[in-house]
N, C-alpha and C positions, 0 to 999 in steps of 0.2 A: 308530371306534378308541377303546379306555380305555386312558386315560392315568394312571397312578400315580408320584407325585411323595414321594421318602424322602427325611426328613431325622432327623437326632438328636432335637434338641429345639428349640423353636420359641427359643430366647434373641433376643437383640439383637444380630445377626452381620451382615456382608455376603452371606455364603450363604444364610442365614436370611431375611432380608430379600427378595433376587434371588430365593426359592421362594416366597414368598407373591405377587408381584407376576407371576411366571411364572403362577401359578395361578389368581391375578385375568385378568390378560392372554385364557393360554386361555378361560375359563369364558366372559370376553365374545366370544368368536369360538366360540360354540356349543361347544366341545369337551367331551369327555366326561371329566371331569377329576379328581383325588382324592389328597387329601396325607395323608403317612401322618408322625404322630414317632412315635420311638421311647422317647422318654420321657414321661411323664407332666405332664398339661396345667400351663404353665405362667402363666396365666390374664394375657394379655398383649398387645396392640395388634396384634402381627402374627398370633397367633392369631382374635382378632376379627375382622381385615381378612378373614380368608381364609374365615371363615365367612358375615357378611357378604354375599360375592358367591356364596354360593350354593354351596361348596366342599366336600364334606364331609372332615372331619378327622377323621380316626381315630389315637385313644391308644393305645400296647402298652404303657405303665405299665413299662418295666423300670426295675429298680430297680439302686441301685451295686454294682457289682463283678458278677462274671458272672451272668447272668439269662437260662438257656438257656428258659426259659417266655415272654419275649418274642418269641422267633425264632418260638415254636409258636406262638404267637398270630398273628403276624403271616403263617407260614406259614396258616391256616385264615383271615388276612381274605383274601389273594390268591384262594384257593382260592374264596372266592364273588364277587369283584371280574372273577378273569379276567382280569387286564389283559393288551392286545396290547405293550406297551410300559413299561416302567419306567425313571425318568430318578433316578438317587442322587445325594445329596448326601455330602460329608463321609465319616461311615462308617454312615451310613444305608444305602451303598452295600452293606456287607457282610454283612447283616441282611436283604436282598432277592436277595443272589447265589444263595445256594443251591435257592430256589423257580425264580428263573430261568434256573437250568442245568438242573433239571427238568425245568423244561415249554417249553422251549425258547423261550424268549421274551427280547426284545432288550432288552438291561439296558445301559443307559448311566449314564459316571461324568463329571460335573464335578469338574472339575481348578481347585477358586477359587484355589489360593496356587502357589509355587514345586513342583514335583513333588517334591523332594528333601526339601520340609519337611513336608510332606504328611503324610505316615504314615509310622511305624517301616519299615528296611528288612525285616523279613517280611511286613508287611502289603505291599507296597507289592511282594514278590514275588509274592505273590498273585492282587494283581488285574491284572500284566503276562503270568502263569502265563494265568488265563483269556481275557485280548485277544487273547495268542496263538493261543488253542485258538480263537477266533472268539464266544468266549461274553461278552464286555464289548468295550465301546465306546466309548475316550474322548471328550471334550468339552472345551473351554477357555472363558476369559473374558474376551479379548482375542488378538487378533493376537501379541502379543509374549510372551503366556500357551502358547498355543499352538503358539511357539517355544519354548520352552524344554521344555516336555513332550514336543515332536517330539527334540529332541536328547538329552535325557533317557534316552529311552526308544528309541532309536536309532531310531524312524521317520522319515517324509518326512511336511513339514507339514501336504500336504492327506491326508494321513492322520489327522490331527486336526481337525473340525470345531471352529470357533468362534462364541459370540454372545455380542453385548456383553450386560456387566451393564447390566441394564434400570432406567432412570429415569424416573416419572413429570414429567417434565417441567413440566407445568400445574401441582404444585403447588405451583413456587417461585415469587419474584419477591425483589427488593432494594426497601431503603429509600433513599432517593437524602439525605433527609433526617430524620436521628435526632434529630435536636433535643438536640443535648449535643455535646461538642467530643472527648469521646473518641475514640481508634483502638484497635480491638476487632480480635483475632485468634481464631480460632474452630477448637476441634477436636470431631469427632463423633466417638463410636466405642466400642466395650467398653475399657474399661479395665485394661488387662493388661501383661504384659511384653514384647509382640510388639509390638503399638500404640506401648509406649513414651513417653505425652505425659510424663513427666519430665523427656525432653528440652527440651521446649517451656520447660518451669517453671525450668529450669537456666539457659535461656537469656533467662529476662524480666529480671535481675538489671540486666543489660546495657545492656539493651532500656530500662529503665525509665531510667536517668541522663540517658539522649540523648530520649528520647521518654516525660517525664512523666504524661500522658496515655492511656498504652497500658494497657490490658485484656485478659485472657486467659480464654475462657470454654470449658472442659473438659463438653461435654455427655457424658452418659453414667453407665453404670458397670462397676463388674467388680472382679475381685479385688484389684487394683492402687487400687482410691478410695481406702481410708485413707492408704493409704500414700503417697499424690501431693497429701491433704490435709496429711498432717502433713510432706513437704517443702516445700510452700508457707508454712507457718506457720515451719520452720528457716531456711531462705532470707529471712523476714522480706517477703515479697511476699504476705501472705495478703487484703489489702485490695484487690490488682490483679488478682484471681483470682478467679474465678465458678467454681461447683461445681453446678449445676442438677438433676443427676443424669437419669435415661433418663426421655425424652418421646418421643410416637407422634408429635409434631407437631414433627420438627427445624429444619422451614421458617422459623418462626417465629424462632429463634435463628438464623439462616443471615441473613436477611431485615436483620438489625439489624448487623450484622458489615461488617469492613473486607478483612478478608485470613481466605484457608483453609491450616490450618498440618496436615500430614503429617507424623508423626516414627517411621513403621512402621521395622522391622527386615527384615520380608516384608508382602510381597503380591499378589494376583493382580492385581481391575484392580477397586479401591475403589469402593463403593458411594456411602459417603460424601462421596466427593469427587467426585462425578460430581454429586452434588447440590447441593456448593457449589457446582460450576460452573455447573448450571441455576439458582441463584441471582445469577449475573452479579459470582462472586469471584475474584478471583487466588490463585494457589495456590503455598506453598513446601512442599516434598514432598524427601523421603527420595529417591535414587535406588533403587527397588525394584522386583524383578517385573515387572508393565505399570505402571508408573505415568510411563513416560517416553510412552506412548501417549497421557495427557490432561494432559499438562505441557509444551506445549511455549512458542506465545509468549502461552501464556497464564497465566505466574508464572516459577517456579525451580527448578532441582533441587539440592538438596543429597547431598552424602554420609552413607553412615549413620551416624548418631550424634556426628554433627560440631557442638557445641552452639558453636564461634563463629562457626563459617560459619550459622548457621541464624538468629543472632543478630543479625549484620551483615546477614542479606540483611530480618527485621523491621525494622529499622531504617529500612534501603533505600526500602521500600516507604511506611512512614512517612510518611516525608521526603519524596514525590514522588508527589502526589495525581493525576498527567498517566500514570505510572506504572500506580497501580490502575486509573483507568478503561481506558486500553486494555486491560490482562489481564484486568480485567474482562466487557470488549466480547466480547476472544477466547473466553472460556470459556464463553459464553454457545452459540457459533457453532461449539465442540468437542462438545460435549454432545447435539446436535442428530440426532446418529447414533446415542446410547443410549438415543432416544425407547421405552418402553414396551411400545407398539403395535406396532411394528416388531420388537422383541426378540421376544416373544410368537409374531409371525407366521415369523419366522427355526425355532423352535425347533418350530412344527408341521410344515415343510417337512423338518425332520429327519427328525421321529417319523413323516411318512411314506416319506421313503428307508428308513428300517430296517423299515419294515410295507408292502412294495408292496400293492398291492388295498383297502387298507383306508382309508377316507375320516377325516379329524381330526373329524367332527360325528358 
């Protein structure tokens, strides 16, 4: 069986991320495997990783705004690839449909975020236009992902397969002792206005009176860094705030950390925070999408955008180091079922219900 994996552009995304590790995963279980972006190389860690293992990655170079010469390119690398199967990302998705309405070949879409925030409603006619016709095949990325796109889209759940966002697991661990007295709250992620960690920063103000010591350290970037620099320096907290900007290695800063702080708007079922959890953190988190799925006694859920409920529950945690370690413990033992390996093997079991006869090696 060949397998062909689309994505937009390799950035520093949850989806992004979950296709290089899907593609790692296969490659090591033999499979015959091959990731396609649609934009041009952006010379970056998760492009590395996926080469790396052996992966081949192929550029279409399109460029902004409409770039019907991408589609043709991409149309003629299928055309020598063959693949029995195609797994879309994002709107990688839509860039690959029309080859595989062609040639008859089973094109599946992961659904990473709320269905409804997904894509414009025409796109988003489109690719329900074709499920129906039998030519696309949803996907999700958690159980309560899953629901929601089943209700969405008025189907019945096990009409929607699901696999959890995949965590290497092995590469976390915690420091049990940092050698410094600080409490350190920690957010990974692009920095945008979906993300939202200005929440976080609105809320240190608070945080900082009751708990002099506290730390905020915003890994990342995105369109939103200056702008979350220079509220930090407004708010007068620029000294209690770490800006490290996007690293391949988030362990490392997980590793050193007290508490994992969520302040999305949306989401499917975080990559990120699946990784503080295999770092053995407690987690305050947004009530969003699936994130009620890896929050349970192992941190809090807040509401969106509720910056003094997000403040008091920092606090909270603070204050009550009997606290972290249990949610600690639990998250450790939540995580345990987004092992890597197992995702990996989930998602070939797929790719051969939609290919009967054909073997994943």
């Amino acid at each position: 069986m060949k397998i062909v994996l689309v994505v937009p552009v390799f950035i520093t995304g949850g989806a992004e991320v979950m296709v290089q590790r899907l593609a790692v995963g296969l490659k090591e279980r033999q499979a015959d495997v091959e990731v396609v972006s649609i934009y041009p190389r952006q010379e970056n860690s998760l492009e590395e990783a996926v080469e790396q293992a052996g992966v081949r990655l192929h550029f279409m170079d399109k460029q902004g705004g409409k770039d019907p010469l991408a589609m043709v390119r991409l149309w003629k690398l299928l055309n020598r690839i063959r693949p029995d199967v195609i797994h879309g990302h994002l709107r990688g998705t839509f860039y690959a449909l029309p080859w595989a309405i062609a040639h008859n070949v089973p094109l599946i879409h992961t659904i990473h975020a709320r269905p409804e925030r997904e894509f414009t409603p025409r796109l988003r006619s489109i690719l329900n236009f074709f499920r129906r016709k039998g030519k696309l095949r949803f996907m999700a990325v958690s159980e309560r992902n899953r629901d929601l796109v089943a209700e969405f889209y008025g189907l019945e759940p096990d009409e929607v397969p699901y696999v959890n966002n995949p965590v290497d697991t092995k590469r976390y661990y915690h420091r049990e002792n940092r050698g410094d007295d600080r409490f350190v709250y920690i957010n990974v992620g692009r920095q945008d206005g979906n993300k939202n960690q200005i929440l976080a920063l609105r809320a240190l103000p608070e945080v900082l009176r009751q708990v002099p010591n506290a730390r905020l350290i915003l890994v990342g970037d995105g369109p939103r860094h200056d702008e979350l620099r220079r509220e930090a320096e407004e708010l007068g907290i620029q000294d209690a705030v770490e800006f490290p900007g996007e690293t391949p290695e988030p362990e490392a800063f997980l590793a050193g950390a007290d508490v994992y702080l969520s302040t999305s708007r949306s989401e499917g079922l975080p990559l990120s925070m699946l990784e503080a959890e295999a770092a053995g953190l407690p987690v305050i988190a947004t009530r969003v999408g699936g994130v009620p799925d890896i929050v349970r006694d192992n941190g809090v859920l807040i509401e969106d955008n509720d910056t003094s409920a997000l403040a008091k529950e920092m606090i909270r945690f603070a204050k009550d180091p009997e606290l972290v370690r249990r949610c600690g413990a639990a998250s450790r033992e939540i995580v345990k079922c987004y092992d890597a390996d197992a995702c990996a093997e989930r998602h070939l079991q797929l790719y051969q219900r939609y290919c009967p006869g054909k073997r994943a090696e």
